[in-house]
C-alpha positions in Angstrom: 43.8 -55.1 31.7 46.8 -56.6 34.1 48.6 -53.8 36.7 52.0 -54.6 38.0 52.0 -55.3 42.1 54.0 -51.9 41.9 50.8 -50.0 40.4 48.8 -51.7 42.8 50.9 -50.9 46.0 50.5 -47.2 44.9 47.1 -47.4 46.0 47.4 -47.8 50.0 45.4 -45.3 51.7 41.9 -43.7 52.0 41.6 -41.6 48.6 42.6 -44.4 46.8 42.2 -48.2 47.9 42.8 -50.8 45.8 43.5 -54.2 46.9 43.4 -57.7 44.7 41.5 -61.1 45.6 42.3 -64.2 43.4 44.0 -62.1 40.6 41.5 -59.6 40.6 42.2 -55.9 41.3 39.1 -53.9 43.1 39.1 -50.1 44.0 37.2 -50.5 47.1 37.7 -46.7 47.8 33.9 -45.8 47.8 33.5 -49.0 49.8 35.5 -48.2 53.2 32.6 -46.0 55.2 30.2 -49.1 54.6 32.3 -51.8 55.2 30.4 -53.2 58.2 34.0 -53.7 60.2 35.0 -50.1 59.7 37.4 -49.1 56.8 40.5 -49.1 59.2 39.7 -53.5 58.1 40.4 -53.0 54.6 42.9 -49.8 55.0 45.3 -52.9 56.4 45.2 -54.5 53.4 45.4 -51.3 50.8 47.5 -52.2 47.6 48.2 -55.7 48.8 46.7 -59.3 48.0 43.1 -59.3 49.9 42.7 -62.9 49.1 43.8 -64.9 52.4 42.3 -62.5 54.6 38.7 -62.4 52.6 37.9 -65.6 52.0 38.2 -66.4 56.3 35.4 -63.8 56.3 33.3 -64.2 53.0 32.0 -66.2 50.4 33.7 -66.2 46.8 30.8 -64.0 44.8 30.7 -61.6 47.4 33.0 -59.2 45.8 31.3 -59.1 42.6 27.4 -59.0 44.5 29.1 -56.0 47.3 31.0 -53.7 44.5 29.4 -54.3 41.3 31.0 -54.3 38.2 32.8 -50.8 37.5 34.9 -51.4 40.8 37.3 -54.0 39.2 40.1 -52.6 37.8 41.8 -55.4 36.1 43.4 -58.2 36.8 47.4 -58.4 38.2 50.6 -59.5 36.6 51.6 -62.3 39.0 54.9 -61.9 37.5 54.9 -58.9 39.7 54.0 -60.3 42.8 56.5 -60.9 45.2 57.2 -64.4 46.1 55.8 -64.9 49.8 56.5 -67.5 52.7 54.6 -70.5 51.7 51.6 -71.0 55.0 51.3 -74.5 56.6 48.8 -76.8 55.5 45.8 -78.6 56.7 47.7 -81.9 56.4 51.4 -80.5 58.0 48.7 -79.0 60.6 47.5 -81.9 60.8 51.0 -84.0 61.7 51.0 -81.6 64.9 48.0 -82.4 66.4 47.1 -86.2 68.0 45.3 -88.7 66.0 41.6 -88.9 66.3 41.3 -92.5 68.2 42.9 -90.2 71.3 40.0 -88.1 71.2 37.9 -89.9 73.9 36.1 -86.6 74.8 34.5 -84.1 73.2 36.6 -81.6 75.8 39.8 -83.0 73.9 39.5 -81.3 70.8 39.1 -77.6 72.8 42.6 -78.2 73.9 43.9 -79.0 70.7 42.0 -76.1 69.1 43.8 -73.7 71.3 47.3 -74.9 70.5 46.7 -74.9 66.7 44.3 -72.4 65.5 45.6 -68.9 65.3 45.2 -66.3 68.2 42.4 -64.6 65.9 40.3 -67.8 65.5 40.6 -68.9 69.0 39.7 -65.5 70.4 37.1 -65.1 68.2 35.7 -69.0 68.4 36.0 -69.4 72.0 35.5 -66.3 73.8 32.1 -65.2 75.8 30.5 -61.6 76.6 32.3 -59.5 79.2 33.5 -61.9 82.0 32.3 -64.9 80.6 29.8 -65.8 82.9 27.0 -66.8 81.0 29.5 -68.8 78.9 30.8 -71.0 82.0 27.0 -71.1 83.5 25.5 -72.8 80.1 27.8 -75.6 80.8 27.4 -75.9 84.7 23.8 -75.9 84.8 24.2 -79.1 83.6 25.9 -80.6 86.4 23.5 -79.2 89.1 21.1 -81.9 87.4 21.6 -85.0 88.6 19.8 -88.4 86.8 17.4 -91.1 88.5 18.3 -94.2 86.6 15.8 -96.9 86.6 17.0 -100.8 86.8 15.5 -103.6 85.1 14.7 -102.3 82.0 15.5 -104.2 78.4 18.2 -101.7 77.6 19.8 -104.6 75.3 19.3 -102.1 72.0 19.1 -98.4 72.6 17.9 -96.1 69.4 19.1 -92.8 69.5 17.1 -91.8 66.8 14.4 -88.8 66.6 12.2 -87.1 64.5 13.4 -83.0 64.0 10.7 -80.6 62.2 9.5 -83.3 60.2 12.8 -84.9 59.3 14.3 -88.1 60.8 18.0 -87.7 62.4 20.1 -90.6 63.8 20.3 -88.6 67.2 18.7 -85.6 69.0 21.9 -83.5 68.1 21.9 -80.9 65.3 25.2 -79.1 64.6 24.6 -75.4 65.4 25.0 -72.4 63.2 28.1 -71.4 63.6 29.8 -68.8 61.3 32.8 -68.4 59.6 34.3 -72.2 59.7 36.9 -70.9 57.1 38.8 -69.3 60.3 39.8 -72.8 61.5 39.7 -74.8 58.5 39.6 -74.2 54.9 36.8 -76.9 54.1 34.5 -74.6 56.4 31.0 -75.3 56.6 31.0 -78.2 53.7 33.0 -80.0 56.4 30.2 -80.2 58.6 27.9 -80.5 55.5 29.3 -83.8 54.6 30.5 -84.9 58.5 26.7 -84.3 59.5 25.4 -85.9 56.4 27.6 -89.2 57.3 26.3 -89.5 61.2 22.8 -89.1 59.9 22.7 -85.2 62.1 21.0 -82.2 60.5 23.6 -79.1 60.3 21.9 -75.7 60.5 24.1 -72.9 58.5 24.9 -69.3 59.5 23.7 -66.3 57.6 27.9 -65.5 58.1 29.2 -68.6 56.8 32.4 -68.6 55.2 31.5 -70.4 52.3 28.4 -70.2 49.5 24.7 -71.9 50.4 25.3 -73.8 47.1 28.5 -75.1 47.8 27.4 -75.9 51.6 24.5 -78.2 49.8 26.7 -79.9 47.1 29.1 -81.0 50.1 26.2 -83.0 51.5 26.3 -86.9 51.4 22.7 -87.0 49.1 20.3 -84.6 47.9 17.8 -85.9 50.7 20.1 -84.7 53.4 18.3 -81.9 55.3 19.5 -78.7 56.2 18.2 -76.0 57.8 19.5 -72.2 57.4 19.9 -69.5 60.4 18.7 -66.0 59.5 20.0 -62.7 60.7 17.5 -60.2 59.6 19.1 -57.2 57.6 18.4 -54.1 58.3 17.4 -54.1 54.6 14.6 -57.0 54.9 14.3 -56.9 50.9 17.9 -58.2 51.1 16.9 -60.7 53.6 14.1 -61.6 51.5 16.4 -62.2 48.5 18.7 -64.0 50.9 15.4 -66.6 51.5 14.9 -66.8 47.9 18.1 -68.2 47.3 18.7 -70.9 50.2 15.0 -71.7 48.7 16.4 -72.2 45.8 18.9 -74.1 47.2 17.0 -76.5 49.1 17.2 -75.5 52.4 14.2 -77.3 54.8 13.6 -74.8 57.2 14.6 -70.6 58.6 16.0 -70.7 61.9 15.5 -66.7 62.9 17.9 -65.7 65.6 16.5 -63.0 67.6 19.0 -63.1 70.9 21.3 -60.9 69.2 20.0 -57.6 68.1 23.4 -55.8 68.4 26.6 -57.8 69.1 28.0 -58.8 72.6 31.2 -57.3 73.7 33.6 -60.2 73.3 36.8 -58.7 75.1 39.0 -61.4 74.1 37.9 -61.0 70.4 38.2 -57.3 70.5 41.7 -58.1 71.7 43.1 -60.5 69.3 45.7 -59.0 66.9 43.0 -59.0 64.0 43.7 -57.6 60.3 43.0 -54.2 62.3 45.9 -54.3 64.1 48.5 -51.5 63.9 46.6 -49.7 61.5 47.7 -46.6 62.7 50.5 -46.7 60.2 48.1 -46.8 57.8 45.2 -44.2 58.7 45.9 -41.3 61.9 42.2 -42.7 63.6 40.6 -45.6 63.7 38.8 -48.0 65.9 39.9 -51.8 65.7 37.4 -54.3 66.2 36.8 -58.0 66.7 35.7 -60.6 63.9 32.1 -60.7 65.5 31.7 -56.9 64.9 33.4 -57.0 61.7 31.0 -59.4 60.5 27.5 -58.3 62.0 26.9 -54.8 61.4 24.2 -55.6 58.7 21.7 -57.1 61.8 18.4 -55.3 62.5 18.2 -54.5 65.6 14.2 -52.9 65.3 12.5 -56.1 65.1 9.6 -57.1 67.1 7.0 -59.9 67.1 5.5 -59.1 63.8 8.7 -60.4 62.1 6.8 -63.7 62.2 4.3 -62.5 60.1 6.7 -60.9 57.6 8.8 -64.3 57.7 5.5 -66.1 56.4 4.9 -64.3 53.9 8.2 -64.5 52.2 8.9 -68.3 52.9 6.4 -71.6 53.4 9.4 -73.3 54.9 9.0 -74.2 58.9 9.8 -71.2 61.0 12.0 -71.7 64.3 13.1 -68.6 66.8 16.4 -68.9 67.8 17.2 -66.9 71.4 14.5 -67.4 74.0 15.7 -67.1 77.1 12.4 -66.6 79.2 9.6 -68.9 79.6 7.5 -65.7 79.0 8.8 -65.2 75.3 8.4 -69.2 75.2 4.7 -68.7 75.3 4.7 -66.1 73.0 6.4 -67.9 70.3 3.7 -70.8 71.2 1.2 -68.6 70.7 2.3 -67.2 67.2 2.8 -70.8 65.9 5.9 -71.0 65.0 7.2 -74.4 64.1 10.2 -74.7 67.2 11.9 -72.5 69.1 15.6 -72.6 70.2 16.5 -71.8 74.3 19.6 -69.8 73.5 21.4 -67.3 75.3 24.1 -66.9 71.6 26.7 -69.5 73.4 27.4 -66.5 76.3 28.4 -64.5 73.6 26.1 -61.7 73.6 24.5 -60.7 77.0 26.8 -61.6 80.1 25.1 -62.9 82.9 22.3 -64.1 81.1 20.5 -67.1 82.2 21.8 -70.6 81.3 19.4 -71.9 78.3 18.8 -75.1 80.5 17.5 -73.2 83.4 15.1 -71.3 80.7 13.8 -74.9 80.1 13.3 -76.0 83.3 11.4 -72.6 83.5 9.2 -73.8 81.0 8.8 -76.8 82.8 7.4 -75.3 85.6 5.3 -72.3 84.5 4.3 -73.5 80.9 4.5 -77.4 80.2 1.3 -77.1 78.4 3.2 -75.8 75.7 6.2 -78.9 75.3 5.4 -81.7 72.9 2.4 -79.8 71.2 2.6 -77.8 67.8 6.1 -76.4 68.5 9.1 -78.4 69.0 11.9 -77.0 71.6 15.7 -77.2 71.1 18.6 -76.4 73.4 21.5 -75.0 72.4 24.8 -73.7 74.4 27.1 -75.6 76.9 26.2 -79.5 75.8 29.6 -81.2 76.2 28.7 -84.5 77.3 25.9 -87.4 76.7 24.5 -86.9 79.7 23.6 -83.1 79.2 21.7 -84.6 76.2 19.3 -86.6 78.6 19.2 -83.9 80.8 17.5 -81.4 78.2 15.5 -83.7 77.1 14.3 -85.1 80.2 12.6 -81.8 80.4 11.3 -81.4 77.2 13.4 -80.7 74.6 13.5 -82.2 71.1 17.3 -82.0 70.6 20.3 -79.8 71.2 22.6 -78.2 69.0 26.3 -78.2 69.4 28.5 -74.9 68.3 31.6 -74.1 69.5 32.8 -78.5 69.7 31.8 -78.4 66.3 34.8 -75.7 65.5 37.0 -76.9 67.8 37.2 -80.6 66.4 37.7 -79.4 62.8 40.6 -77.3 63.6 44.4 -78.9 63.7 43.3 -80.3 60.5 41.0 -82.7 61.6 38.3 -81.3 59.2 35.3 -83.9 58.4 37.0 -86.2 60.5 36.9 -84.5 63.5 33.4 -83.2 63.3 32.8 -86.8 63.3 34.5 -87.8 66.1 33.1 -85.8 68.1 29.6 -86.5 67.1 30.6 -90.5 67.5 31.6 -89.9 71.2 28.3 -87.9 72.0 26.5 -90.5 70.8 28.3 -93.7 72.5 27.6 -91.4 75.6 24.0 -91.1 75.0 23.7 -94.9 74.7 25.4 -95.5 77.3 23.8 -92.9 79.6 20.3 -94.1 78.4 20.8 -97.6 78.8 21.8 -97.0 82.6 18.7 -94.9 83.3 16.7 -97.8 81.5 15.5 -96.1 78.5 15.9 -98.4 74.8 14.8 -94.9 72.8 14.5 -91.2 73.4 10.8 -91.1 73.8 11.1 -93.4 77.3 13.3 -90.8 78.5 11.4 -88.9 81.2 11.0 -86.1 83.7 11.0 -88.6 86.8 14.6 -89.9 85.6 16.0 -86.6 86.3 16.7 -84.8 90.1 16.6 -81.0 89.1 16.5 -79.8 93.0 19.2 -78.3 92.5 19.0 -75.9 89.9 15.3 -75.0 90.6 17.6 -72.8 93.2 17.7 -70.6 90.3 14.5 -70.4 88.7 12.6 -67.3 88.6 10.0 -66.6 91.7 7.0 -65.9 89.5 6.1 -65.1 85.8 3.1 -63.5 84.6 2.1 -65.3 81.4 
């Protein structure tokens, strides 16, 4: 059945909410209480087109999964529809930013991200936890490490090259899972499918991408490209189960649980940004705005506990990784249960202020538990890595690789896409020749603990532990 744009308007408020996405008329009425961004989200959009501001947040089938069937209403007369401002393109976005071979940073691209992605997607992409402490700290305990480079050395050719879980990657740098890619381009996550997939880097995808497992796998280069999947449990684990089924299904190498994030960080500058919540009060008399990160998170169980291991094996043979250690303490734990990596994470300074840089969390490692580095369980860093030589660093002291996150986001925005994603990766890894060949290691495995001064930052390790 097609409704009229004027029928449709009708329905703009909380006994009757109907809003269209791609031509498609929903009553999402029933839906508002359990939207996990509130209803005052949807409320915005009552009796208008849906479509823009859904597909930033969700994946195509999500509708049809989320309502079910007897929601849809019809579809609408676009002869109704009200011709609308056309929005600026990727390439006309594109025009306005500086070419790629200016790039000669990865820091570049955060400046251009901030002058072309919209307030919403630069609050939400680049802001921290409270003051941002943890955030700026992630980065700067890079910098109280300082690097013994040894002379004399056949540095001639240096191979960048590593082994990850079981799968070979050109470099010890894995693209992080970072969620909802749509916001700042509208490849999203098959950008840094295919951008990964050309620099020979494995990309690990969010539970909250923007854009379908399937269509995230089909962007790859070749069907032998690996790529692992991030997990947020749900608080229905039968829907997390089904969820593991289908990235299975879908070839995905390995679960990457994150467990640093049990509820979500207060991310002022998100919660600020003029989001699709804003001025909803001429829409409904109460409401509460929130940010994209709480808009998109509410499904997250927050009762989980050590057994989830146990749980994960039984619904997956894939390699397990925990994402979001942040003490040396649940280090040893993880060893202990066997899983197959671990991730030193703090969420990026997103969800805890003040918590301890994941660098500093190795170097704890280091110190209290090295028995457990290069054994069963490989060790990944992820959160403030901006330059070459923060690659060394990490793995200087153990790690296997590092992920990148947020540089990932900001060099596909001002319609870089692919490109950018590749740029950036390109300069890390010039840097991490570079940097190798002056502290005289030809491969990753030569790097060492003795080529790194760490005095330092040992300032800030933790008195004691009791393993």
């Amino acid at each position: 059945m097609k409704i009229d744009a004027t029928e449709l308007a009708k329905h703009n408020n909380r006994k009757s909410c109907w809003v269209f996405i791609h031509g498609e008329i929903w009553d999402v009425t029933d839906f508002l209480d359990q939207h996990p961004g509130g209803a005052s989200l949807i409320l915005k959009l009552a009796g208008k087109d849906a479509s823009d501001e859904y597909d930033l947040f969700h994946n195509p089938e999500l509708v049809k999964e989320t309502l079910g069937p007897d929601a849809r209403k019809g579809t609408i007369d676009v002869t109704t529809i009200p011709i609308m401002d056309k929005k600026s393109e990727p390439r006309e976005e594109a025009k306005r930013s500086p070419p790629l071979s200016s790039m000669i940073s990865v820091n570049d691209f955060e400046g251009v991200a901030e002058k072309t992605m919209t307030p919403t997607a630069w609050s939400y992409v680049s802001s921290g936890a409270d003051d941002e402490i943890s955030m700026r700290e992630n980065a700067d305990a890079y910098r109280k490490v300082f690097l013994r480079g040894r002379v004399l050395r056949k540095v001639g050719k240096v191979d960048c090259s590593t082994n990850i879980l079981g799968y070979p990657s050109a470099l010890p740098i894995y693209t992080s899972p970072v969620g909802l890619a749509k916001l700042v381009h509208p490849s999203g996550e098959c950008a840094i499918a295919t951008a990964a997939g050309k620099e020979g880097c494995i990309q690990v995808v969010n539970t909250v991408s923007s854009m379908p497992i399937e269509d995230i796998m089909n962007a790859r280069i070749s069907k032998d490209q690996p790529v692992f999947w991030q997990l947020y449990a749900d608080k229905d684990l039968e829907k997390s189960k089904a969820f593991i089924k289908r990235v299975e299904k879908a070839g995905v190498a390995a679960i990457w649980l994150t467990v640093d994030s049990p509820v979500v960080g207060n991310r002022e500058r998100d919660e600020r940004s003029k989001s699709v919540a804003d001025k909803i009060e001429e829409v409904v008399e109460t409401t509460q705005s929130v940010g994209i990160a709480k808009a998109n998170t509410g499904f997250i169980n927050a009762d989980l506990d050590w057994d989830i291991i146990d749980w994960l094996r039984k619904a997956t043979k894939l390699p397990i990784v925990i994402k979001g250690i942040q003490t040396v303490e649940d280090a040893v734990a993880a060893f202990d249960h066997k899983v197959d990596g671990i991730v030193l994470s703090n969420h990026g300074g997103r969800s805890q202020d003040t918590a301890q840089p994941p660098l500093l969390t190795l170097l704890e490692i280091d110190r209290y538990a090295p028995h457990i580095l290069h054994k069963h369980m490989q060790v990944f860093v992820d959160g403030g890595i901006r330059r070459g030589t923060d690659i060394i660093k990490a793995l200087a002291l153990g790690a296997t690789a590092v992920g990148i996150g947020r540089p990932v986001l900001f060099s596909m925005s001002g319609g870089y896409g692919e490109h950018g994603i590749r740029r950036t990766i390109q300069i890390l890894r010039n840097e991490l020749q570079t940097n190798m060949a002056f502290i005289g290691a030809s491969n990753v495995r030569e790097i060492e603990r003795n080529m790194i001064n760490t005095r330092k930052l040992e300032r800030m390790i933790v008195g004691s532990v009791k393993l």
